[in-house]
DRENTI-539103 format. One line per 2 residues: number of its first residue (from 1); their letters; for each residue x negated, y, z negated of C-alpha. Coordinates in Angstrom, 1 decimal. Example, Ala and Ser with C-alpha at 12.3 -4.5 7.8 and 13.67 -1.06 7.14 Angstrom:
2
1	AS	-12.3:-4.5:-7.8 | -13.7:-1.1:-7.1
//
This chain:
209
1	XX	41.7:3.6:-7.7 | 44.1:0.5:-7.0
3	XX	42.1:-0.7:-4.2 | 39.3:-0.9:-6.7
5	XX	41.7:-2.4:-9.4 | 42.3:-5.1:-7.4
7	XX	38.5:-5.6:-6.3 | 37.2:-5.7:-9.8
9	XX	39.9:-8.3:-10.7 | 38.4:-10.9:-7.7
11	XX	34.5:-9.8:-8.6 | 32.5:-9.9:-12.1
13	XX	31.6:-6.5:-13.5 | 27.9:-6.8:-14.0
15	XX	28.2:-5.8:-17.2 | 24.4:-4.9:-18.9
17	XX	22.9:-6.2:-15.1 | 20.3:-3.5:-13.5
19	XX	19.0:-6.5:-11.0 | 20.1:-5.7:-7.8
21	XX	19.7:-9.1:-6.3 | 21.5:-10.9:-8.7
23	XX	24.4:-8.7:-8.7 | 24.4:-9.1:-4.9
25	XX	24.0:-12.9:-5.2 | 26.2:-13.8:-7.5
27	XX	28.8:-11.5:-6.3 | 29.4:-9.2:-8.8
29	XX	31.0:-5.7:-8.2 | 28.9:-3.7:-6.6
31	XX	29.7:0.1:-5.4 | 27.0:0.8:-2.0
33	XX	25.0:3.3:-2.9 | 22.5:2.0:-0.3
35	XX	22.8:5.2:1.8 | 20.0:6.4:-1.0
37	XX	17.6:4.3:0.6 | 18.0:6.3:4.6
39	XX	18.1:9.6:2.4 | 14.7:8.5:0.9
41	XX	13.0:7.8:3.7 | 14.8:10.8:5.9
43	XX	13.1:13.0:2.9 | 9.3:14.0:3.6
45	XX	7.8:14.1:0.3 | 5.6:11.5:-1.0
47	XX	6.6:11.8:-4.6 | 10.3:11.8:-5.5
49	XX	12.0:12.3:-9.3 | 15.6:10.4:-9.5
51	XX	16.9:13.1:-12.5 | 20.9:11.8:-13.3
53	XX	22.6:11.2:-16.5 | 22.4:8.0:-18.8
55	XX	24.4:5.3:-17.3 | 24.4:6.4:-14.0
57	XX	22.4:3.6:-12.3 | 18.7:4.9:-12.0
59	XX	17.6:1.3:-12.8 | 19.8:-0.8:-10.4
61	XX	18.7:2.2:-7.7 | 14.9:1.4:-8.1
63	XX	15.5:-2.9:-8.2 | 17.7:-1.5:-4.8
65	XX	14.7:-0.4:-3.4 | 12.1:-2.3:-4.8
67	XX	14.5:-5.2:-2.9 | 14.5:-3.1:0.1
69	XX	10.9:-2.3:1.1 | 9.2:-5.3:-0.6
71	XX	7.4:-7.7:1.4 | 7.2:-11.2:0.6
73	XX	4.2:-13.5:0.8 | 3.6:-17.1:0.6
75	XX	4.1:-16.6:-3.7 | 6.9:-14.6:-3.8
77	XX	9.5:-15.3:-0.8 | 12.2:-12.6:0.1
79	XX	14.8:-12.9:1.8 | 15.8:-8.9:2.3
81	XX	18.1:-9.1:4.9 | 20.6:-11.2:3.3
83	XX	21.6:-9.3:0.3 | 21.6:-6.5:1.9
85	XX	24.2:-7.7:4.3 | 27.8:-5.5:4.9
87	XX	26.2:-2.8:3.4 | 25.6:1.0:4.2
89	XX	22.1:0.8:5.4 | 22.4:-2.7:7.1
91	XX	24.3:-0.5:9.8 | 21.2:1.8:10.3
93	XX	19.5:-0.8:12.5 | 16.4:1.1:13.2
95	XX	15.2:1.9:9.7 | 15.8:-1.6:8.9
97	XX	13.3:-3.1:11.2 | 10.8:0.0:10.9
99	XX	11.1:-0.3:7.0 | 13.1:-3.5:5.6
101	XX	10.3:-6.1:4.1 | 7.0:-4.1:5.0
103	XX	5.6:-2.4:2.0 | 3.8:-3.8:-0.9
105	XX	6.1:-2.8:-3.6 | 4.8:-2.4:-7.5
107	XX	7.8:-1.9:-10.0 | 7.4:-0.8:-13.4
109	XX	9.6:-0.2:-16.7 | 8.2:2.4:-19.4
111	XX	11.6:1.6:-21.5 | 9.5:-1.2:-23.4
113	XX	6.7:1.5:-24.1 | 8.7:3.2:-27.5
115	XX	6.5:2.8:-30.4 | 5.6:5.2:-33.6
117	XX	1.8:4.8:-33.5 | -0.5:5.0:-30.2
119	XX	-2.1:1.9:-30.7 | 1.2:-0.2:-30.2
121	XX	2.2:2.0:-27.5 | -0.9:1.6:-25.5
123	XX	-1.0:-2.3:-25.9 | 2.7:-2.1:-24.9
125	XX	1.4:-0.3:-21.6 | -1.0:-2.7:-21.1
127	XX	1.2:-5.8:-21.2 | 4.1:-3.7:-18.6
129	XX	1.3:-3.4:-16.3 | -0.2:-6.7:-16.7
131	XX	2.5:-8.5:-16.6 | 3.7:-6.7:-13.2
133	XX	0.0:-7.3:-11.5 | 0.6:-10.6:-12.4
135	XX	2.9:-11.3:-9.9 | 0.1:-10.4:-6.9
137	XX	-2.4:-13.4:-8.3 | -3.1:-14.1:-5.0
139	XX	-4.9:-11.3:-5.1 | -7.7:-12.8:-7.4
141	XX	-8.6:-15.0:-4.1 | -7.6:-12.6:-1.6
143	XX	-10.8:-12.3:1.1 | -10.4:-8.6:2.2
145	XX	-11.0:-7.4:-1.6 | -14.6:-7.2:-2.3
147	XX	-16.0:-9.5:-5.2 | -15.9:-6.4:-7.5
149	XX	-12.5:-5.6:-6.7 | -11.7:-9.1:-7.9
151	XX	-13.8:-9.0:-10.7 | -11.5:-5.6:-11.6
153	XX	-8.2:-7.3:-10.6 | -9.2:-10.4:-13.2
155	XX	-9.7:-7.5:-15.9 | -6.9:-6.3:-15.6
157	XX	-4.5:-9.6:-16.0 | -6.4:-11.3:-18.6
159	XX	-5.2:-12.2:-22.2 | -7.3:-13.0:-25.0
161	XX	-6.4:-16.3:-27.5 | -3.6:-14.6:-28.9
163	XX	-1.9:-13.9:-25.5 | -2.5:-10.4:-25.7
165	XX	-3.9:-8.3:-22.5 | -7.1:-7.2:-23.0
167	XX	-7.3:-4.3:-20.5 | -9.8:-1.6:-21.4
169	XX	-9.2:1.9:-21.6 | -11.1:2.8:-18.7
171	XX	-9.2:0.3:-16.4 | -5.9:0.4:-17.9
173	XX	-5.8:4.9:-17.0 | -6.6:3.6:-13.7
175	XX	-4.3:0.6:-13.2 | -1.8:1.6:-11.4
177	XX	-4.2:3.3:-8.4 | -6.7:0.8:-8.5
179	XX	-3.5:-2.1:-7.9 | -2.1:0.2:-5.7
181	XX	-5.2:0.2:-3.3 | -5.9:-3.7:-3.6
183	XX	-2.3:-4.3:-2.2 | -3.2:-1.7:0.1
185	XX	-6.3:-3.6:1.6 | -5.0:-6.5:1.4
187	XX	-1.8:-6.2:3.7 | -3.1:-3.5:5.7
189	XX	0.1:-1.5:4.6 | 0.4:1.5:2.0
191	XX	2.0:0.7:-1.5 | 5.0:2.0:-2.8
193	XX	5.2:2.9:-6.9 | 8.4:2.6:-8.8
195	XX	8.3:3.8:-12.6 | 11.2:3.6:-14.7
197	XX	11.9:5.1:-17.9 | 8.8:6.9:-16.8
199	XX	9.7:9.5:-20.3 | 9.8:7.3:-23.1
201	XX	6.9:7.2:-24.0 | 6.5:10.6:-24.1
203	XX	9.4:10.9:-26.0 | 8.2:8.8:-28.6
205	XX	4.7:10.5:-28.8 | 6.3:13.7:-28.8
207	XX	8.5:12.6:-31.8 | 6.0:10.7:-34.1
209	X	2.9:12.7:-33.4
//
């Protein structure tokens, strides 16, 4: 306990900071719970559910891994190694270069979704996942997606005039699969899905109706 007295006195407490590259970055506290990420890919499910109390770091764990298996492109530059760098897993030096940097990586927050009507929620749900496939736009050019791929890729990130997405219902239940499998074609390389706060909106459905 006095060891980490004296630790937190030289580092900022990331106080209300779930983004694991700028806690690493800006040097900020940090206790390594990086040994999730060989436990994750040691297990041999596709699917896993992260089930821990509030405040015990779900959020930072998912930016972790998000940072972890995300590879960069021309439009959004990573530099994985680095922050990762006196940690746990940067001693496991296998996994690193089998998995460090080589997945597309899509990241999404439900924690916005909360809203007493189902309208708002589902325009809510439309601008999380809109606003996340907006950071593959090179997508929209991207030669190993057919024209109708792009044509459903352009759906889904466009606004109307007031700024609002304008994603059908059709396209929207499908989003996440069909974004999954255009990263998927276009870098040769499955896709990894991160949902956060995946419950509330089922909370707030559940409690309004």
């Amino acid at each position: 306990l006095g060891k980490g007295i004296r630790m937190a006195g030289k580092r900022k407490l990331p106080m209300g900071i779930e983004n694991f590259e700028r806690i690493r970055k800006d040097g900020f506290y940090y206790v390594d719970k990086t040994g999730l990420i060989r436990d994750f890919l040691e297990s041999p499910a596709y699917v896993s559910l992260f089930t821990r109390p509030r405040r015990f770091g779900k959020t930072l764990n998912m930016s972790m891994l998000k940072y972890f298996f995300e590879i960069g492109s021309d439009t959004m530059p990573f530099d994985n190694g680095s922050i990762f760098d006196g940690l746990e897993i940067a001693g496991e030096k296998e996994l690193c270069e089998k998995y460090m940097g080589k997945f597309p990586v899509i990241s999404v927050s439900l924690k916005n979704a909360a809203s007493d009507s189902f309208s708002s929620a589902k325009e809510m749900l439309c601008s999380i996942i809109g606003q996340e496939a907006l950071r593959f736009l090179f997508l929209s050019e991207s030669d190993r997606l057919s024209e109708t791929e792009r044509q459903q890729y352009h759906a889904m990130i466009h606004v109307g005039s007031d700024g609002i997405f304008t994603m059908k219902d059709s396209l929207l239940k499908n989003s996440l699969l069909l974004l999954s499998r255009f990263l998927q074609k276009h870098y040769g390389q499955k896709t990894i899905l991160l949902i956060d706060e995946y419950d509330v909106p089922l909370d707030y459905a559940y409690r309004y109706g």
